[in-house]
C-alpha positions in Angstrom: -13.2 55.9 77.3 -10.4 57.1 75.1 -10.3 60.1 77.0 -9.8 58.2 80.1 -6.7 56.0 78.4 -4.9 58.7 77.6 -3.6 60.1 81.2 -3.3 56.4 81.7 -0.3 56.3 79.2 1.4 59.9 80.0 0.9 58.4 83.9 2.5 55.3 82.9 5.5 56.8 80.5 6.3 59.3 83.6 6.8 56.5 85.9 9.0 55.1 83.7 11.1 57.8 83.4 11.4 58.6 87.0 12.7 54.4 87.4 15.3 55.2 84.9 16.6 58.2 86.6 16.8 56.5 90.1 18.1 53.7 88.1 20.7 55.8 87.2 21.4 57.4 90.5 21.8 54.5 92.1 24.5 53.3 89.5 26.6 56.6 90.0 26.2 56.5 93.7 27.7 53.0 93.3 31.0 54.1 92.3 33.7 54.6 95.0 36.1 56.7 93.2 38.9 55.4 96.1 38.2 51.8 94.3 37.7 52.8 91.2 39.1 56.2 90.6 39.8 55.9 86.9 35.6 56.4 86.4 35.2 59.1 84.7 32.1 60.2 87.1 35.5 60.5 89.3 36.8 63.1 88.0 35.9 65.7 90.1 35.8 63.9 93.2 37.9 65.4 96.1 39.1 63.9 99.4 36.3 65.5 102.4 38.4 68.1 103.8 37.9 66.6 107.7 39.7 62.9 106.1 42.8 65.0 104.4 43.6 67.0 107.7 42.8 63.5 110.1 45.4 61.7 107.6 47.7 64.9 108.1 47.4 64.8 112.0 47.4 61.4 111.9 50.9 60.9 110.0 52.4 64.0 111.7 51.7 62.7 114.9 53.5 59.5 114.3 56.8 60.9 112.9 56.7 64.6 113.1 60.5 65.0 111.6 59.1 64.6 108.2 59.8 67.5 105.6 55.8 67.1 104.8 55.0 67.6 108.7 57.5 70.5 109.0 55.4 72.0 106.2 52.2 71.3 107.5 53.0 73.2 110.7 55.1 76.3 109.3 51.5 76.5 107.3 49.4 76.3 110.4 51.4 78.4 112.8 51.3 81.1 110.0 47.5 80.2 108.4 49.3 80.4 105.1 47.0 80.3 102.4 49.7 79.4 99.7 49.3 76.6 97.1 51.8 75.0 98.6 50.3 75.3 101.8 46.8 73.4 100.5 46.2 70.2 102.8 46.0 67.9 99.8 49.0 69.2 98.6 50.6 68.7 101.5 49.4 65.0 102.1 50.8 64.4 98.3 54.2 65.5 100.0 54.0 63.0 102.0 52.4 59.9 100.2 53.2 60.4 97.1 56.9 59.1 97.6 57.8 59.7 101.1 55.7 57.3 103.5 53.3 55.5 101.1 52.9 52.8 103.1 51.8 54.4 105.8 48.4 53.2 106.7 47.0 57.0 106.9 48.4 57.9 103.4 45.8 54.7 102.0 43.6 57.4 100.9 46.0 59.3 99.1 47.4 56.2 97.5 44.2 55.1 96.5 43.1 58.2 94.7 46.1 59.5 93.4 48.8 56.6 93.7 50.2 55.0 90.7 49.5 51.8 91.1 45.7 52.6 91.2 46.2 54.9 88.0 48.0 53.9 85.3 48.0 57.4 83.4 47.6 60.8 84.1 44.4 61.5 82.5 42.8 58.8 84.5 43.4 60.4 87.9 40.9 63.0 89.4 42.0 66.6 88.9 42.3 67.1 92.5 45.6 65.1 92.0 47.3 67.7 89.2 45.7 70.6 90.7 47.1 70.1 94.2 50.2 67.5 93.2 53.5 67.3 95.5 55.9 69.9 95.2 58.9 68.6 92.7 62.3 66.9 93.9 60.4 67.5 97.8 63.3 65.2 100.0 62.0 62.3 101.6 62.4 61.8 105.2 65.7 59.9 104.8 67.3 61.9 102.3 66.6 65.4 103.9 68.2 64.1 107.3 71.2 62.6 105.4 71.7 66.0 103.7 71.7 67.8 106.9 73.6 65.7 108.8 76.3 65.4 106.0 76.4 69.3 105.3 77.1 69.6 109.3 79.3 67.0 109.4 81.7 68.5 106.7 81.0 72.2 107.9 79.6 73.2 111.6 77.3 75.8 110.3 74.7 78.4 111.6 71.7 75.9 111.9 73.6 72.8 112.1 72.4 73.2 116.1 68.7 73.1 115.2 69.5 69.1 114.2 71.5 67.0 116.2 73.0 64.1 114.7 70.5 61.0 115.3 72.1 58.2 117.6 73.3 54.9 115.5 70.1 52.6 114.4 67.8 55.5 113.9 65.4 55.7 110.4 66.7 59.9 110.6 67.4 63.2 112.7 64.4 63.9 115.2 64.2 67.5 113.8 63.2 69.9 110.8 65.1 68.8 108.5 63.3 70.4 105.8 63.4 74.2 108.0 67.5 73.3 108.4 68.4 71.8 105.1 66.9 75.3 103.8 68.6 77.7 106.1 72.3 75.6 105.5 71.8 75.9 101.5 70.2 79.1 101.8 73.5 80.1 103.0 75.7 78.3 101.3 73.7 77.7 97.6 76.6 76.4 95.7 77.4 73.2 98.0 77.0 70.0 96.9 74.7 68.9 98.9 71.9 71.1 98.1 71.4 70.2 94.6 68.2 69.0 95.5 66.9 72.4 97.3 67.7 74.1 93.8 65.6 71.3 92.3 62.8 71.5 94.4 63.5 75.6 94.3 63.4 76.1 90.9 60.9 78.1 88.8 61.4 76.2 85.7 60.1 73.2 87.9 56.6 71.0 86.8 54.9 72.6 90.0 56.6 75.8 90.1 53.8 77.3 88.5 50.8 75.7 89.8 52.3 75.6 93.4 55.1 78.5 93.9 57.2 77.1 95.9 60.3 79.0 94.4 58.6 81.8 96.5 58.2 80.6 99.8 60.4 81.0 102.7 62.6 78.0 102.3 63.5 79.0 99.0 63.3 83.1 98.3 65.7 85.0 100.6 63.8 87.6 102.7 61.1 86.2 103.0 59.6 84.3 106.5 61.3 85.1 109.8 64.9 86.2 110.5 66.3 82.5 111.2 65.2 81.6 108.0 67.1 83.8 106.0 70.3 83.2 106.9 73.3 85.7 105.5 74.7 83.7 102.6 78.5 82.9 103.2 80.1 84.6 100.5 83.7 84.6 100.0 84.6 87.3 97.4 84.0 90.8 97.3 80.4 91.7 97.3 77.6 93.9 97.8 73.9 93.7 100.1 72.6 94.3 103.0 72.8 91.4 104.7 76.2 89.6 106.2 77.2 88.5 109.7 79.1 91.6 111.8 81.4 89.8 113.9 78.1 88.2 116.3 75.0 86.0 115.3 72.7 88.9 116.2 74.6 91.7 114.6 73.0 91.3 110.7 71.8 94.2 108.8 68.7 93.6 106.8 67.9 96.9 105.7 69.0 100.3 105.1 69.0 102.2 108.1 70.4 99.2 110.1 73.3 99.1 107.1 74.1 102.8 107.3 74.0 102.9 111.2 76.7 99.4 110.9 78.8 101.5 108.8 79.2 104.3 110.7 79.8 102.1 114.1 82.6 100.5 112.4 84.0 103.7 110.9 83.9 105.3 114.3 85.3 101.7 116.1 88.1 102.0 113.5 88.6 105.9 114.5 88.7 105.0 118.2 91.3 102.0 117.4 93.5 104.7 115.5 93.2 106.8 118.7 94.1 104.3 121.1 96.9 103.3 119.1 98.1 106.9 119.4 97.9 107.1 122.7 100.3 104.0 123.7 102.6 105.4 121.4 102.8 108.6 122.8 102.9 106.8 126.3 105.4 104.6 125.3 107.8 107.9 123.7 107.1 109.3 127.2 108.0 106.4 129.5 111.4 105.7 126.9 112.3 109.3 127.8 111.7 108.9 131.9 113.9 105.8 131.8 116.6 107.4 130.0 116.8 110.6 131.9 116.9 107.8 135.1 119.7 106.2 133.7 121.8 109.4 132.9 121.4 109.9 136.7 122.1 106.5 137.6 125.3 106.4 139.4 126.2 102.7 138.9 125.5 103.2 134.8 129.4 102.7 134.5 129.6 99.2 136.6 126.4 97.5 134.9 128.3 98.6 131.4 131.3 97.0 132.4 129.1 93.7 133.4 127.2 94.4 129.8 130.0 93.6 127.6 131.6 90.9 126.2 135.3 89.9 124.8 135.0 89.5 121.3 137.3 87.2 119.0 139.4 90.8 118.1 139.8 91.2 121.7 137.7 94.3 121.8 135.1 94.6 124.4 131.2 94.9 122.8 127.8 95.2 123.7 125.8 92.1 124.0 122.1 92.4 123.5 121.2 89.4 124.4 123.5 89.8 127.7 121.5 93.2 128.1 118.4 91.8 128.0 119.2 89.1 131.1 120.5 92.4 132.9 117.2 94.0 132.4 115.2 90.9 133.2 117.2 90.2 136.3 116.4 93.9 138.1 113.2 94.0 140.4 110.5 96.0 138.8 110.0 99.5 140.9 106.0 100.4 141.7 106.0 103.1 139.0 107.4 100.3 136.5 104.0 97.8 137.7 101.8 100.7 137.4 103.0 101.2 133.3 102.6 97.6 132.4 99.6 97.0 134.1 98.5 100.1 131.7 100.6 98.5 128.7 98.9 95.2 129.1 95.5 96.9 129.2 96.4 98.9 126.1 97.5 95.9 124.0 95.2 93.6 124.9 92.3 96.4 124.1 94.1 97.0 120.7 94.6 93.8 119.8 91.2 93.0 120.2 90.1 96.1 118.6 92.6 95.3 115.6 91.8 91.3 115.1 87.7 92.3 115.4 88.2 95.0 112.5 90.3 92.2 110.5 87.1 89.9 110.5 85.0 92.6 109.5 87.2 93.1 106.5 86.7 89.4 105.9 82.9 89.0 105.2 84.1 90.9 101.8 81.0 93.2 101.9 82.5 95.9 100.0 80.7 99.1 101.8 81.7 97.4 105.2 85.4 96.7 103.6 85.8 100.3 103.0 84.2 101.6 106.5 87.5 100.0 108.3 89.8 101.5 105.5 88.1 104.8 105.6 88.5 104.7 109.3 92.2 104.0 109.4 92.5 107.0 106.7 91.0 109.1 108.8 92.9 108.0 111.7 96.4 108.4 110.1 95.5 112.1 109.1 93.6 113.2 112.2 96.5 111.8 114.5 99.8 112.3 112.0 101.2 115.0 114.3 100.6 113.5 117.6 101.9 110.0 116.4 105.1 111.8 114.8 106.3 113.6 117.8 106.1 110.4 119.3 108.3 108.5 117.6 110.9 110.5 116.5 111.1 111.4 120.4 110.7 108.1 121.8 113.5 107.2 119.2 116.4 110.0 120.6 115.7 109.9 123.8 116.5 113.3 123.8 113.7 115.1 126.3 111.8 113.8 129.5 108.6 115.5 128.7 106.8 113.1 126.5 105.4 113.4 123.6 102.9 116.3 121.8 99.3 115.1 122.8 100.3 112.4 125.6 99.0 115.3 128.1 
């Protein structure tokens, strides 16, 4: 009888124990951490991954212009696998500050949202794990940089966000892709104080998230239209500036060396076409003298030439010389020179202006290519350009000048 009492009990304590554990299950399966997410049985609770990326398509879909959504699809074009790049991270870009009253960002807000969370502690660790990235622009202030930036300066990128029509909530664009190639280039404007915020290693997030690395902070890195040649107006040295087009931009080694050597070489060629129309001009000086020595009528046209002056000698008038000159019909040999003339300044012009800007980007190696050029130039072509003067100067031979050929 006692025998048969005893696996009675055990029998009896185990059911007991297995109603308190469902009891128990029950109770935790109770708690929705998006109602309550304070419970510490919360803590570890994470969004589904399907809900975070149907919020994400969601939102994105409604207004794609959002700094958040232009982050969402530079990660998914490029299957980044950064931090930065982690779909609750990128939902917190969004809801945290941006759009939290968006009706797709209710989960967010509910499980990570302030109002829901009093403290910091209280929130699951999903939320400081994967948190927002610091000073990230909202939708409004992002479009307002841009379009103020562009408004003050028409820069490279300005075109990639057209200014919104009167009325509108922002600029239908990237803002955040464009506000990061305009400040990318031109870091010390006022207007991207908060890129340096939201690029800065020293940031709350920097660590966690690396932002300070990605390709619309860190130069180099991401594709060529994100990295922009910064505008630098002082002397400096890199690889990368603008040469006189938007496609001409060094950014690396071999393309630097082969840019310096075209425009040491342009330079050389500039020298050696200013050379020539010297020379050509010495030569065609000497033909017109040597015509007017032979000119019969030399004597009249002097005597038309001069003027009475107050001491009632007769002197030259330049001026009067000049409305001579103008005043005789041009002969075919003198349209066949200043078709050439024309040709030759408007080539060396060109040449000499184009060299001038290249001087401008204050890239010191590129500085020195032009000035190495003209050097060169000068020393190469000091005979030729000599003879030419001093010949075109006396008038003294019909023959042209050494090198004119």
């Amino acid at each position: 009888m006692l025998q048969s009492l005893v696996p009675s009990k055990a029998s009896a304590l185990l059911v007991v124990l297995l109603a308190l554990t469902a009891g128990s299950n029950v109770q935790a399966q109770a708690v929705d951490c998006l109602v309550t997410p304070s419970d510490p049985s919360c803590v570890s609770f994470e969004l589904p991954p399907a809900t975070v990326t149907a919020d994400l398509e969601a939102l994105c879909t409604q207004m794609p212009y959002m700094p958040g959504c232009s982050l969402y699809s530079s990660c998914k074009a490029s299957s980044k696998t950064d931090q930065w790049c982690t779909p609750f991270s990128v939902l917190a870009d969004i809801c945290s500050i941006d759009m939290p009253m968006m009706k797709d960002c209710k989960n967010y807000v509910a499980l990570c949202g302030a109002a829901a969370n009093q403290t910091a502690a209280s929130k699951p660790s999903i939320c400081k794990s994967a948190p927002m990235i610091e000073a990230f622009p909202t939708t409004k202030n992002a479009s307002a940089l841009v379009i103020d930036i562009c408004t003050e300066m028409d820069m490279a990128g300005c075109e990639r966000c057209p200014k919104p029509p009167p009325g509108a909530y922002a600029a239908n664009c990237d803002t955040l892709g464009t506000y990061a190639i305009l400040c990318k280039a031109m870091p010390e404007m006022s207007q991207c104080g908060t890129w340096k915020s939201m690029c800065s290693a020293s940031s709350a997030t920097a660590s966690s998230l690396s932002f300070q690395s990605s390709e619309y902070c860190a130069s180099g890195v991401g594709s060529p239209d994100m990295n922009p040649p910064a505008m630098r107006m002082y002397f400096h040295l890199g690889f990368t500036d603008y040469v006189l087009f938007e496609k001409w931009i060094p950014r690396n080694l071999g393309q630097y060396v082969g840019t310096w050597f075209a425009l040491f070489f342009l330079t050389l060629f500039f020298q050696t076409l200013s050379t020539y129309r010297t020379c050509l001009e010495a030569r065609w000086a000497d033909e017109q003298a040597a015509a007017e020595n032979d000119d019969t009528t030399k004597s009249d046209s002097s005597v038309r030439l001069t003027s009475l002056s107050g001491d009632g000698k007769h002197k030259s008038s330049i001026f009067m010389h000049w409305v001579y000159l103008w005043r005789q019909p041009w002969s075919l040999k003198e349209v066949k020179q200043n078709v050439i003339r024309a040709l030759l300044t408007f080539v060396e012009t060109t040449l000499g202006y184009a060299l001038m800007l290249v001087t401008m980007t204050f890239n010191v190696p590129l500085f020195f290519a032009v000035i190495a050029g003209l050097t060169v130039g000068s020393v190469v072509f000091s005979r030729q350009r000599s003879s030419g003067v001093a010949r075109g100067d006396s008038n003294s031979s019909a023959t042209g000048c050494a090198g004119c050929g």
